[in-house]
C-alpha positions in Angstrom: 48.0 282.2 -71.5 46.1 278.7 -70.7 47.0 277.7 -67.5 48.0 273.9 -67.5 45.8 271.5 -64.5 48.6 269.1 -63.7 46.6 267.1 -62.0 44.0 266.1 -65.1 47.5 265.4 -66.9 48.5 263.3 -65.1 45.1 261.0 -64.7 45.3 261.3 -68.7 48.9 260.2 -68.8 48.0 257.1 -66.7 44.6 256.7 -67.9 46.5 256.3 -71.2 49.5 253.9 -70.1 47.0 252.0 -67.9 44.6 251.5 -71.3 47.7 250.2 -73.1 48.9 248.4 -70.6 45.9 246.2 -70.4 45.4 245.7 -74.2 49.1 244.4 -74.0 48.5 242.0 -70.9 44.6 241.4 -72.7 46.9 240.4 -75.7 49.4 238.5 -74.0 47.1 236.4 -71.9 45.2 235.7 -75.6 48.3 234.1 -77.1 49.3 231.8 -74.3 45.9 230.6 -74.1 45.3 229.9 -77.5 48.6 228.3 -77.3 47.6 226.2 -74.8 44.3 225.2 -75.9 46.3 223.9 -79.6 48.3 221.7 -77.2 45.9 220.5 -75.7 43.8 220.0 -78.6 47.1 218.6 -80.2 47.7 215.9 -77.5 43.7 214.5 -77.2 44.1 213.7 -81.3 47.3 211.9 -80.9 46.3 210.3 -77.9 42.9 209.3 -79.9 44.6 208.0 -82.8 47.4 205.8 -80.6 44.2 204.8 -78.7 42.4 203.8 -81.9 45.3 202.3 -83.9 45.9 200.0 -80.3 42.4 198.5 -81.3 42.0 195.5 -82.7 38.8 195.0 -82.6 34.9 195.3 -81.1 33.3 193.0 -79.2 30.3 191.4 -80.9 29.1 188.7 -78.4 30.0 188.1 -75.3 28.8 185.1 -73.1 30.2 182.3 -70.6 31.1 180.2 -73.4 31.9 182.2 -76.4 33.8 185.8 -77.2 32.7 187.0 -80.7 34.7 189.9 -81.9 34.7 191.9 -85.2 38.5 192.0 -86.4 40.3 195.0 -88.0 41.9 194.6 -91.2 45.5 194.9 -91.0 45.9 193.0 -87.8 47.4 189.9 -86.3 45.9 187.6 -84.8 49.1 186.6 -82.4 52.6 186.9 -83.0 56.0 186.1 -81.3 57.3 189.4 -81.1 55.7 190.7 -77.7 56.3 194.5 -78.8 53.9 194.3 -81.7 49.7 194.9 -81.2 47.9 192.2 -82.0 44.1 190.3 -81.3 45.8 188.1 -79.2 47.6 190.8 -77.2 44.8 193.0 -76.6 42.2 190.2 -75.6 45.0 189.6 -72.7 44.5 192.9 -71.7 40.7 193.9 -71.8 39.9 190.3 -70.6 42.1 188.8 -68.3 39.6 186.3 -66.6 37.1 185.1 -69.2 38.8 181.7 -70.0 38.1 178.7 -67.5 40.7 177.4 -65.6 41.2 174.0 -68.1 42.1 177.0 -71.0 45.6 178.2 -71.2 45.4 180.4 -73.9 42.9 181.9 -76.5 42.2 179.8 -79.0 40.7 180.7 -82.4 38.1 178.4 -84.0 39.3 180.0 -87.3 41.4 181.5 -88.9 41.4 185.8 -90.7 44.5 187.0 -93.0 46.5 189.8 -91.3 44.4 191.9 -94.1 41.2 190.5 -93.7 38.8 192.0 -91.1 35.6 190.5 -90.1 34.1 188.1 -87.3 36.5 186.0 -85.4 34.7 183.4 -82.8 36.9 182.6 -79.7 35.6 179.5 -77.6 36.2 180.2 -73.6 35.9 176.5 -72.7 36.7 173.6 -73.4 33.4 171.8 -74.4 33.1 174.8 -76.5 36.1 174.8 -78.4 35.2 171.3 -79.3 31.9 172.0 -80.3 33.0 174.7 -82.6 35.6 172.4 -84.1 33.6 169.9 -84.6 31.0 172.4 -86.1 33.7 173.8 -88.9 34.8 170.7 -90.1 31.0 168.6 -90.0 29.5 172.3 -92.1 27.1 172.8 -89.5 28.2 176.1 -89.0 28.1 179.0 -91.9 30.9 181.5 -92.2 30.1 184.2 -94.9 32.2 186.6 -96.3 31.8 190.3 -98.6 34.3 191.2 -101.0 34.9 193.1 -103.8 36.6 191.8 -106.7 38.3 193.8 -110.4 36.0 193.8 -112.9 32.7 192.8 -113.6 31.8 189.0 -112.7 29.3 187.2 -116.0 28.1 184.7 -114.0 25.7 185.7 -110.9 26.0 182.5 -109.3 29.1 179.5 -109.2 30.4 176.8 -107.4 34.1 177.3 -107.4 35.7 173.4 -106.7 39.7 173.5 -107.2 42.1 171.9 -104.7 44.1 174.4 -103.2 47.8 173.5 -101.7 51.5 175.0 -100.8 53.2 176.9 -103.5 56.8 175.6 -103.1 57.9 178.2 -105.1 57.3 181.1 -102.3 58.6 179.6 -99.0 59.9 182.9 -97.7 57.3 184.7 -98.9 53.4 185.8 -98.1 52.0 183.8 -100.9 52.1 180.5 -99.4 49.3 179.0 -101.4 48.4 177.8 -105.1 46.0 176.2 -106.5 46.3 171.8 -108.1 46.1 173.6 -111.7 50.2 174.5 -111.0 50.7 171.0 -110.6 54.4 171.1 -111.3 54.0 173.5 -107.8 51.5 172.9 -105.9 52.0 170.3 -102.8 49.7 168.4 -100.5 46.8 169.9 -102.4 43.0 169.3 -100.9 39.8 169.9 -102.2 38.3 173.2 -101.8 34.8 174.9 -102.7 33.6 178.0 -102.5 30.0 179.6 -103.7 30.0 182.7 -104.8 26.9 185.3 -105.2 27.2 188.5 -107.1 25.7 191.3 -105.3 26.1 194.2 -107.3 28.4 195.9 -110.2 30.3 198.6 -109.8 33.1 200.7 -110.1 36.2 201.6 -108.1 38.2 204.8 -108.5 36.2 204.5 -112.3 37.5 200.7 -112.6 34.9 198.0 -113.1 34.3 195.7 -109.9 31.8 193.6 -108.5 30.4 193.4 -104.5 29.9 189.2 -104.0 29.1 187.3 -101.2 31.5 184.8 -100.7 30.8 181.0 -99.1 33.0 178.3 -98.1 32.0 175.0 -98.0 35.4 173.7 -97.2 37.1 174.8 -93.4 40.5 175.4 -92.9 41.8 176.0 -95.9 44.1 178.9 -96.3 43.8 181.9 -98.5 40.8 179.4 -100.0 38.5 182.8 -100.9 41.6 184.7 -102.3 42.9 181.9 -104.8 39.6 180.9 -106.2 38.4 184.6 -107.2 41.9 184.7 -108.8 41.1 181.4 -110.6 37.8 182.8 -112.0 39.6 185.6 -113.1 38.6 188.2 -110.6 41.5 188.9 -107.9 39.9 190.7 -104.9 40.2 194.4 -104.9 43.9 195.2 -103.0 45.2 191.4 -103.3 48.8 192.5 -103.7 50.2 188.7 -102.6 48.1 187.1 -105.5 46.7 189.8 -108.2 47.9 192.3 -110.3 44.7 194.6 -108.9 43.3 198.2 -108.5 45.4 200.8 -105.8 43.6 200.0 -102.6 44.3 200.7 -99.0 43.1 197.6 -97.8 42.3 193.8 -98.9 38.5 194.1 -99.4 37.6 191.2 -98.0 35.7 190.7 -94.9 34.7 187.9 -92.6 30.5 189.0 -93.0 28.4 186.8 -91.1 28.9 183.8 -88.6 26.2 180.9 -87.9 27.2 178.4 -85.6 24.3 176.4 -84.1 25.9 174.5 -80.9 24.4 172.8 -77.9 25.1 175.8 -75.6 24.2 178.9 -77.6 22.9 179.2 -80.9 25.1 182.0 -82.8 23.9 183.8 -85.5 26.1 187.3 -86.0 26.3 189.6 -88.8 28.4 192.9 -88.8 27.7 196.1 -90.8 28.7 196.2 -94.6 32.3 198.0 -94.7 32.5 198.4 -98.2 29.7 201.1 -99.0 30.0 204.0 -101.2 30.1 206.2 -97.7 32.3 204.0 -95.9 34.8 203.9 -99.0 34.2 207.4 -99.3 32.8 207.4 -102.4 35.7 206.1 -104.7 33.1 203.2 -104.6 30.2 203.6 -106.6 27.2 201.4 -107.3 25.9 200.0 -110.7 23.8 197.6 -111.1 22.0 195.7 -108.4 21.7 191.9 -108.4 20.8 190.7 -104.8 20.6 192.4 -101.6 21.2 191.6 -98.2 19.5 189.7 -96.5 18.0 187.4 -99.2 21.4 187.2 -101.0 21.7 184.3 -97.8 19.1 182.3 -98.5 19.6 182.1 -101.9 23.8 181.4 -101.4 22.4 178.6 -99.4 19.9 177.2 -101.8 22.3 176.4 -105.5 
């Protein structure tokens, strides 16, 4: 008969409840802290994308006299409900001191759509803000913009010249503007021209488009670019004020390239292309090349 060693049971015994003991607390200590860690994870995204939907925009330039900035689309510039995020909003915050003391407020030497992204040049003086105005309106300056418009443009290069005035048909409405061929509509109509450039044909979720280079030659006229590619037959890609167009999730249409020769600074500022087949992830897809960047300027300037 096998005599039983009581005291090797009983090391075995806790051997074995101190073995499962730790795997359970090993176990335990795993869940909460992979629990912890998906929190955490959890609240650096959301706090990213609050942080990132707060921006408006990048700074550009930066100098005494001027604050260049590279607008989101989707944004306002200002607005008179305090609670909502706009440029103006968020230049008050990250730049509190930059306007001289004879500035009240930001002022913008031109205008962007709430879709339109692109450059936006804000004067910090006042010598400068008159120098820029005066710039605009004498066409010293140069404001280019990219686009992409439905279907596929015939002719590579055209002067578009139709006045452009208030729709009083839409006075509650986003689509304020109209162009003097709705005469029986269209009020205090002015004379607008725009050049446009074809870049390069294309297709859009498989629907034919063309990339142009777009150039005002007329200042302060609004939704100018917008009604004249719908005149021409070719509303910009997610227009949903003034063309029946392609599912987009954004106007493409953006503010390109800014020249503004002044007596203080010469500015000559060009952003990064938004609307490549990488940056539209792919739904956009190129055809047929007609002019790249940067000759497409030159010749723009030249017809």
């Amino acid at each position: 008969m096998m005599l039983v060693n009581f005291d090797e049971l009983l090391d075995k015994i806790l051997q074995f409840l101190f073995h499962e003991l730790f795997e359970k607390v090993i176990n335990f200590l795993s869940i909460i802290f992979t629990r912890f860690l998906d929190f955490l994870l959890n609240f650096i995204l959301r706090f990213s994308k609050k942080k990132k939907e707060q921006e408006t925009f990048n700074v550009l330039h930066q100098s005494s006299n001027f604050l260049i900035v590279n607008k989101k689309h989707d944004v306002l510039l200002n607005s008179n409900d305090k609670s909502k995020i706009t440029v103006t909003s968020q230049l008050k915050k990250m730049f509190p001191d930059v306007l001289s003391p004879e500035v009240s407020d930001f002022f913008f030497a031109h205008r962007l759509d709430f879709a339109t992204s692109g450059i936006l040049c804000i004067p910090l003086n006042r010598k400068a803000c008159q120098e820029v105005w005066e710039n605009f309106e004498t066409k010293y300056s140069k404001f280019y913009f990219i686009a992409i418009v439905s279907g596929h443009v015939d002719s590579e290069m055209e002067i578009i010249d139709i006045d452009i005035g208030d729709d009083t048909r839409y006075k509650d409405t986003s689509k304020k503007m109209c162009s003097f061929r709705e005469k029986m509509y269209c009020k205090n109509a002015r004379r607008s021209v725009t050049k446009i450039l074809v870049l390069e044909k294309g297709f859009f979720n498989d629907r034919p488009v063309t990339k142009v280079l777009l150039l005002p030659l007329t200042a302060n006229r609004r939704h100018q670019l917008r009604i004249h590619c719908l005149e021409i037959g070719h509303a910009i890609v997610g227009d949903y004020t003034y063309g029946k167009c392609l599912s987009s999730p954004r106007l493409f249409l953006h503010a390109f390239r800014l020249v503004l020769p002044t007596t203080m600074e010469n500015i000559d500022l060009q952003t990064d292309d938004p609307f490549t087949e990488r940056k539209l992830k792919y739904k956009y897809k190129r055809g047929m090349i007609f002019n790249e960047i940067p000759s497409a300027f030159d010749l723009i300037d030249s017809f």
